[in-house]
C-alpha positions as CSV (number, residue, x, y, z in Angstrom):
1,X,-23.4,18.4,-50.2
2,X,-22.4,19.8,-53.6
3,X,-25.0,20.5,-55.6
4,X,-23.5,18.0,-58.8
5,X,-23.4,15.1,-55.8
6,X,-27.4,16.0,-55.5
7,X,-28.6,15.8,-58.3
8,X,-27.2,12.5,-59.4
9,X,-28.4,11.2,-56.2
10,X,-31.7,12.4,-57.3
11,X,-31.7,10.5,-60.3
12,X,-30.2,7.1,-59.2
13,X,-33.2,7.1,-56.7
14,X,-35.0,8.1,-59.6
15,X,-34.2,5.0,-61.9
16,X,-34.4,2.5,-58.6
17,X,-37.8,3.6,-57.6
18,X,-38.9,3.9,-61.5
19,X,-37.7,-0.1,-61.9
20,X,-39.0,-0.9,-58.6
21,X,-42.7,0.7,-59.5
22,X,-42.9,-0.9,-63.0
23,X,-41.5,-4.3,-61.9
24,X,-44.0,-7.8,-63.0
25,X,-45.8,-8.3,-59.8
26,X,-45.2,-12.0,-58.5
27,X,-48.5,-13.2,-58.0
28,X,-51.1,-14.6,-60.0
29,X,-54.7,-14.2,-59.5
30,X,-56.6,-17.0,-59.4
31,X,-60.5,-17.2,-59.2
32,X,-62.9,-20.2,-59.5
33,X,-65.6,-22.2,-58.4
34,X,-66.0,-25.5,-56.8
35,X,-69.2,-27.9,-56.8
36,X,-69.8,-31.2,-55.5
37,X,-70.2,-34.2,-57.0
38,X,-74.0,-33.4,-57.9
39,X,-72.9,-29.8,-58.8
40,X,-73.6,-28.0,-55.3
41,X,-71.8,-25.2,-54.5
42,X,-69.3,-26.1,-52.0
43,X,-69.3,-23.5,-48.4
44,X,-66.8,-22.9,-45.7
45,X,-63.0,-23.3,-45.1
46,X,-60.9,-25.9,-47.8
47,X,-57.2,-26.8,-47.9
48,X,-56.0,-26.2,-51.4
49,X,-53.1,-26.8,-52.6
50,X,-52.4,-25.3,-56.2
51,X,-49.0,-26.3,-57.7
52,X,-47.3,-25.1,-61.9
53,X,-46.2,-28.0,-64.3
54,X,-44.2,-28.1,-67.4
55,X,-46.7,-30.5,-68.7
56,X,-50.6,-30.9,-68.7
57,X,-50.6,-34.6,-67.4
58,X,-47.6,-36.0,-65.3
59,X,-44.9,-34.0,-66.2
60,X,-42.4,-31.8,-63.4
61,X,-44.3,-30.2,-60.7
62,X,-41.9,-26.6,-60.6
63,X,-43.9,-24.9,-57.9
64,X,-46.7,-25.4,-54.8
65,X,-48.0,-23.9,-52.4
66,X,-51.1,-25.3,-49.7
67,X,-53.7,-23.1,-48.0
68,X,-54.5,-24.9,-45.3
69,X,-55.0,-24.2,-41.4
70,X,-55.5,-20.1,-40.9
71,X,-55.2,-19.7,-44.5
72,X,-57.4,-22.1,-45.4
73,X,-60.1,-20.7,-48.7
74,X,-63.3,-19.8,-47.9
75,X,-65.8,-20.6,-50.4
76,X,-69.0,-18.8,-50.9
77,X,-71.7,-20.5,-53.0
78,X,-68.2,-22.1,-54.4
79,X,-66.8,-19.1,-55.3
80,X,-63.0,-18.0,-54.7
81,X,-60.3,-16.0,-55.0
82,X,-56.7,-16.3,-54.3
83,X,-53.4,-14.7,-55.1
84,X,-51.2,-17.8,-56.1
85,X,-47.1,-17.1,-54.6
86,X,-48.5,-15.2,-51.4
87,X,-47.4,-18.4,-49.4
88,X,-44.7,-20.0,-51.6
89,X,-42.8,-17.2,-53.8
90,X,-43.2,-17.6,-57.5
91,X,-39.6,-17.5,-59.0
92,X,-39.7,-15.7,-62.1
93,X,-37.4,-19.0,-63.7
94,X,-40.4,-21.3,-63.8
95,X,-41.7,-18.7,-66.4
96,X,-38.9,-18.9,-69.0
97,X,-40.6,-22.8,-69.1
98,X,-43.5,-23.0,-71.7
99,X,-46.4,-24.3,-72.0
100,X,-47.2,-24.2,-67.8
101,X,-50.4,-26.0,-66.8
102,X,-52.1,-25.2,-63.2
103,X,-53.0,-28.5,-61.2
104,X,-55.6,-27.9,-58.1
105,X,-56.2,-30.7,-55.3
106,X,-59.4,-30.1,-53.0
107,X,-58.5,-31.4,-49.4
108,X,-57.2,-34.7,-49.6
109,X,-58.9,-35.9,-52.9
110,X,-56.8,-36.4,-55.4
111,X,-55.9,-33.4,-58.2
112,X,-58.2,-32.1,-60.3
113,X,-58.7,-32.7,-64.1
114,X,-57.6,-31.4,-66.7
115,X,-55.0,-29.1,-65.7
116,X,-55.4,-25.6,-66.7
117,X,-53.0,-24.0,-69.0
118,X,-51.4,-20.7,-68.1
119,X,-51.6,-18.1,-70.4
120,X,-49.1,-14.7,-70.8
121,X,-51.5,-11.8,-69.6
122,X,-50.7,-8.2,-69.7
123,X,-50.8,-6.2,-66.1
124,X,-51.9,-2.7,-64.9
């Protein structure tokens, strides 16, 4: 291979791997804590379903996703952490909408209240 034909091989790869590297993640890290009704920390496995509106009370739900089954959340003394889009991609559209608002459901009650509003936050 001719040594021109290298090196701008080189730096294509470059520039792809450079992009790839400082690409927005899609995920969004989620912690929180859940209590009972006489503020007990909750224990064990919960489905959860966590879904992004356009709107803090009704509104257009524009993404979900359900641990539930095997990936179920495991709470311990309520706590919990989860990595929102690992089950249900989160297309990068949904973010050109603003204000967003985070609805949670707990099993099969029905969602929690108020919905939380997403915030921009930088990465590392």
């Amino acid at each position: 291979m001719k040594p021109k034909k290298l090196i701008a091989l080189l730096v294509i790869a470059s520039v792809l791997l450079v992009n790839y590297a400082l690409s927005v993640p899609n995920l969004i890290s989620y912690q929180g804590k859940l209590t009972d009704s006489s503020a007990a920390p909750l224990n064990g496995s919960y489905t959860l379903k966590f879904s992004i509106y356009n709107s803090s009370s009704d509104g257009i739900e524009l993404w979900s996703e359900t641990y539930t089954g095997a990936s179920a959340i495991t709470l311990t003394k309520g706590h919990f952490f989860v990595n929102l889009g690992t089950i249900t991609s989160l297309n990068r559209v949904i973010f050109d909408t603003n204000p967003l608002f985070l609805g949670i459901t707990v099993e099969s009650d029905t969602e929690m209240s108020p919905r939380i509003a997403l915030q921009s936050v930088p990465f590392a």
